[in-house]
C-alpha positions in Angstrom: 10.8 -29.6 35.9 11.0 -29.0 32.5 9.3 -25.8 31.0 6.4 -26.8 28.5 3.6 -25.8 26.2 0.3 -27.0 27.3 -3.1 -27.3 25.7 -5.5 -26.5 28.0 -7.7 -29.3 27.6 -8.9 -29.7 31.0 -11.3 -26.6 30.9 -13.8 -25.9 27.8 -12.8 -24.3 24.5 -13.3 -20.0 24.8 -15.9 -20.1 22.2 -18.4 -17.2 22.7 -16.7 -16.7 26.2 -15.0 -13.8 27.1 -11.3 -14.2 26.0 -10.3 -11.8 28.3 -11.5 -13.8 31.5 -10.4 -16.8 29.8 -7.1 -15.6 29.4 -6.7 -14.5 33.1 -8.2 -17.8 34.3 -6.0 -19.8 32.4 -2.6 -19.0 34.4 -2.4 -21.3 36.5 0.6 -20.9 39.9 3.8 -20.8 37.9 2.6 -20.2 34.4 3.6 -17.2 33.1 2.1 -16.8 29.4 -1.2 -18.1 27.7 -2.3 -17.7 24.3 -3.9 -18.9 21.3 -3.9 -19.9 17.6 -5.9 -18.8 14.9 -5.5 -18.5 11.2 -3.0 -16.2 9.7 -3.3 -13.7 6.8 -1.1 -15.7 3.8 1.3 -13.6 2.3 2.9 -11.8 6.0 6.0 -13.8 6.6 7.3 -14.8 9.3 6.0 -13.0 12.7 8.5 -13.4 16.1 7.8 -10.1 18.0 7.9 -9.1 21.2 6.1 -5.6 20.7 6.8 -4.2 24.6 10.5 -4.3 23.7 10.6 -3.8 19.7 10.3 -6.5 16.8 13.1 -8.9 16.6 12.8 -11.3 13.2 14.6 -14.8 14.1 13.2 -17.3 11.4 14.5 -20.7 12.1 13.0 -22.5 9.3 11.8 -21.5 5.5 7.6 -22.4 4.8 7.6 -22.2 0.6 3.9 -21.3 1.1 4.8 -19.1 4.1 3.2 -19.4 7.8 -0.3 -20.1 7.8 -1.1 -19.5 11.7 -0.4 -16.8 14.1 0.3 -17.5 17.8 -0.9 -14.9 20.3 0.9 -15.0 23.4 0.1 -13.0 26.8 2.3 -12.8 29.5 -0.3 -13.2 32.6 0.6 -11.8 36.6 -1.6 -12.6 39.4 -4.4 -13.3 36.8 -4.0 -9.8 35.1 -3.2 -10.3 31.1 -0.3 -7.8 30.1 2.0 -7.9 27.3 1.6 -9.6 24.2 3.6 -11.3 21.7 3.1 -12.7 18.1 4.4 -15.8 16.3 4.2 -17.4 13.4 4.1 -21.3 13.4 7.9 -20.8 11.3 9.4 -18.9 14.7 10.6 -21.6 17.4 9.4 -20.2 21.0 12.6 -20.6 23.6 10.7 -21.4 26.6 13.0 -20.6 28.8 11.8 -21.3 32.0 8.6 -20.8 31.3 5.1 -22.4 31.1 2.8 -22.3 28.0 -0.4 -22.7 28.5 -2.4 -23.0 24.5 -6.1 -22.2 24.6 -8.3 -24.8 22.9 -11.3 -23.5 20.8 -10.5 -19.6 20.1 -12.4 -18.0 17.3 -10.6 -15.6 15.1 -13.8 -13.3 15.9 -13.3 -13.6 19.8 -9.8 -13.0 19.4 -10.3 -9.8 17.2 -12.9 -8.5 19.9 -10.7 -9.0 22.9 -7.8 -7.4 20.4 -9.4 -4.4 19.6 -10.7 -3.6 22.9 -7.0 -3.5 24.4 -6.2 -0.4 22.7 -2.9 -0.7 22.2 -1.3 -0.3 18.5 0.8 -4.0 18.8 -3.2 -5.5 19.0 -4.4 -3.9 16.3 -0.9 -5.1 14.1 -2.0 -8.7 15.6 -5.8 -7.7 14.3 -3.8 -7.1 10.5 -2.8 -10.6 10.5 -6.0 -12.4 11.2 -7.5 -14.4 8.2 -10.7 -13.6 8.8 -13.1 -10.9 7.0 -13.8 -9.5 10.5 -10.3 -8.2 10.8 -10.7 -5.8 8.0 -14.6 -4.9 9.3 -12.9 -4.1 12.8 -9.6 -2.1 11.1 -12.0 0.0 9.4 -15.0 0.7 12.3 -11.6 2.1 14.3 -10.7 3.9 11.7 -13.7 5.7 11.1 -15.2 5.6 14.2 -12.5 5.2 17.7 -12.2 8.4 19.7 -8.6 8.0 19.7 -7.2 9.8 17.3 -3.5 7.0 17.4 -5.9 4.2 17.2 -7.5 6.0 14.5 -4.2 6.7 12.4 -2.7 3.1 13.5 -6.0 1.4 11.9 -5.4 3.1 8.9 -1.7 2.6 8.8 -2.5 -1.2 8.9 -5.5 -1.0 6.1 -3.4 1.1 3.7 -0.5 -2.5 4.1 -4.0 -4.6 3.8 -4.2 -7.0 0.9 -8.2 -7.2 1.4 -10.3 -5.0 -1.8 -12.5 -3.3 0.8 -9.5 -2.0 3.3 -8.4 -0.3 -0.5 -11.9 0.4 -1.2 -12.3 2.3 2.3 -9.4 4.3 1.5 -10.4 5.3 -1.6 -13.4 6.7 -0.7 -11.8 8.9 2.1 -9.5 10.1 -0.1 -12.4 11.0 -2.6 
């Protein structure tokens, strides 16, 4: 059989479910990553990383306007959602032998929840390229408020490479 991406049509869109359960859920026997699409921050370029192994850059085609969605991949075992990986809609996936199954009905606010409550530095990265106002609110609540003092200087690494006036603004008034 041939390896595919699916849309998950046959259950209903995530909405205001939990993306986390959804995610988990979603893996079917024999499918190995789910994800989602939501709109991506113009201006980022193309996006093909695998952050549990480093960031490798493939771009297979050039998008004069540049990419305007982000696909968020998760590699799902035994209905536990591990690593993660990012692509832009300019980086071809290789299947492999793998399954694909696509989400339906994400929100960019459910997926920057789920995001930030991982806790890794790759999410918050995948936060940063968001098109959505929420992704600077969240960049700048962990900033200024997480316990963790990496996910603390990671949310300020990706605000100070922000392109939205109150990431700057935020800044500015710390360094003040």
């Amino acid at each position: 059989m041939k390896p595919a991406m699916l849309l998950l049509s046959l259950v209903m869109p995530v909405y205001g479910q939990d993306l986390g359960a959804a995610l988990a859920a979603a893996s079917p026997v024999g499918v190995s990553y789910v994800g989602y699409e939501v709109p991506m921050q113009l201006g980022q370029g193309t996006v093909c990383s695998n952050w549990n192994n480093g960031i490798e850059s493939r771009q297979k085609k050039l998008l004069l306007d540049g990419p305007t969605r982000l696909r968020i991949l998760f590699r799902v075992d035994n209905g536990k959602v591990d690593k993660m990986l990012l692509a832009s809609e300019d980086c071809e996936i290789d299947f492999g032998k793998q399954n694909v199954v696509m989400l339906p009905g994400v929100t960019p606010a459910a997926s920057i929840r789920y995001l930030a409550g991982r806790n890794n530095d790759s999410e918050l990265y995948a936060i940063c390229l968001h098109r959505d106002p929420q992704a600077t609110e969240t960049l700048i609540a962990l900033a200024r408020d997480s316990k963790n003092p990496r996910q603390q200087k990671k949310a300020f690494f990706w605000l100070a490479r922000s392109r939205d006036a109150k990431a700057e603004q935020f800044i500015e008034r710390i360094l003040r």
